[in-house]
C-alpha positions in Angstrom: -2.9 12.9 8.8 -1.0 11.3 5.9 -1.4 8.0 4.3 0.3 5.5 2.3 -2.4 3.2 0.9 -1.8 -0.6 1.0 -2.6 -2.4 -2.7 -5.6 -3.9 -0.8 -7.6 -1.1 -0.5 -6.8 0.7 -3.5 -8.2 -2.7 -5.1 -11.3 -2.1 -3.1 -11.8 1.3 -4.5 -11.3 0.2 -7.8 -13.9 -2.5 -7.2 -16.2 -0.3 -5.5 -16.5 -2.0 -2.0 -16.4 -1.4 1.5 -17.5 2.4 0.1 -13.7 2.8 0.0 -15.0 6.0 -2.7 -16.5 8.0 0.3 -14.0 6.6 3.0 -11.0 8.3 0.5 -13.3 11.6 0.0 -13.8 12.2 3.9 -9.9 11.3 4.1 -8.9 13.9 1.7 -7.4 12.4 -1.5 -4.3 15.0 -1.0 -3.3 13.2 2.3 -3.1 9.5 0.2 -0.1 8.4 -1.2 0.7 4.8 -2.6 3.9 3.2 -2.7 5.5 2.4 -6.3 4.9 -0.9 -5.5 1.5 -1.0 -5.2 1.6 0.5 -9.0 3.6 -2.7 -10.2 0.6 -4.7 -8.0 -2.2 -3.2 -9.5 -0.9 -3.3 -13.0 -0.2 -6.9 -12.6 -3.5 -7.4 -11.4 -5.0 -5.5 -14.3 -2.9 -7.7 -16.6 -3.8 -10.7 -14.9 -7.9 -9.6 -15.5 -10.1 -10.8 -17.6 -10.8 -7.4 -18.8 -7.5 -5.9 -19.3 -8.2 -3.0 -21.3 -10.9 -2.2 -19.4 -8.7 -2.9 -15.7 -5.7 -1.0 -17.3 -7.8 1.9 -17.6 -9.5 2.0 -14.4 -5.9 2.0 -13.0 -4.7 4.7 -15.2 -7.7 7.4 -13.3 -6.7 6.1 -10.1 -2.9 6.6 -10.6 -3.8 10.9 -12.4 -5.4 11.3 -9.1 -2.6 9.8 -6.8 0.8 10.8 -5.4 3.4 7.9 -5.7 5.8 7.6 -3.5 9.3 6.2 -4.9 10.9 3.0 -2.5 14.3 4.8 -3.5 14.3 6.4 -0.2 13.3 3.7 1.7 16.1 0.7 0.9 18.3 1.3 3.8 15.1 0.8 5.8 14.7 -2.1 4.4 17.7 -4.0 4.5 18.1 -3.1 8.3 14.2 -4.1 8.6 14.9 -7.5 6.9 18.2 -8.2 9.0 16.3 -7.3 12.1 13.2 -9.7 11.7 15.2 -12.1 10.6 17.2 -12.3 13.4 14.5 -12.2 15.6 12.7 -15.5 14.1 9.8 -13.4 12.3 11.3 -13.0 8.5 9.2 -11.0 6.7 8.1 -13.6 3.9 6.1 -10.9 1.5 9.4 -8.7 0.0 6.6 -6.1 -1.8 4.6 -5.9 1.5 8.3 -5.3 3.7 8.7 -2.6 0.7 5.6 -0.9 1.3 5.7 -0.9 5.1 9.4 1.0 4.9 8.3 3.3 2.5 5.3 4.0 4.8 7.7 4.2 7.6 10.1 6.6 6.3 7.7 9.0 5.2 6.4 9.2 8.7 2.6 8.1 6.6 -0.2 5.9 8.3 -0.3 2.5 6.4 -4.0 1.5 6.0 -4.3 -1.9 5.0 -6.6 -4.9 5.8 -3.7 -7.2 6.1 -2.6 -5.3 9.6 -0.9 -9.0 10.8 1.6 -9.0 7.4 3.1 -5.3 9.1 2.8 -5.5 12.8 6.3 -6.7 13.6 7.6 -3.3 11.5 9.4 -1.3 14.0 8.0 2.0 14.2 4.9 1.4 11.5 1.2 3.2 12.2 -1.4 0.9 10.4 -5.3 1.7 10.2 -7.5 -0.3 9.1 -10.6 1.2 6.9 -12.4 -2.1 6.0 -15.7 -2.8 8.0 -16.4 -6.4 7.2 
């Protein structure tokens, strides 16, 4: 199995909770993948810190040990995804999260995420949630 990993959990690895650490381990780092999106998320969030220097480079391991997946591929899947839910009456609010979800879904990869709600009208998306709250 292959995944694309929402920003919410890689933000709970990097925080250490939820023992995302052995959760990715028993995954196999190889089959994760995170969307260049959650890059420009994490870096803003690392920015946004109190400890930026020290965020920065937490986020700067993470990312050596990472395959990121360009959205390049995925924009035609999102402009028919956006036209579709919002002619359905369920517009997809969250552009970076409808980004992520089409990138997950046209490279056939599992999204896990906490947030399952903000993806479920995706056509055609797998989500898995890893967070035991």
């Amino acid at each position: 199995m292959k995944y694309l990993l929402d920003t919410n959990i890689c933000v709970h690895f990097l925080r250490g909770k939820f023992e995302m650490d052995k959760i990715l381990k028993e995954k196999g780092l190889e089959n994760c993948y995170i969307s260049e999106v959650t890059v420009l998320e994490l870096r803003f969030g690392a920015e946004n810190s109190k400890d930026k220097d020290k965020s920065h480079k937490a986020v700067d391991v993470f990312l050596k040990g990472i395959v990121i997946v360009p959205i390049y591929g995925s924009i035609k899947k999102y402009a028919e995804e956006k036209v579709r839910l919002n002619k359905i009456g369920k517009p997809q609010n969250d552009e970076f999260d409808l980004l992520i979800g089409v990138t997950a879904i046209e490279n056939k990869l599992i999204l896990v995420t906490e947030n399952k709600k903000d993806f479920q009208n995706l056509l055609g998306i797998d989500i898995e949630n890893w967070i035991v709250r």
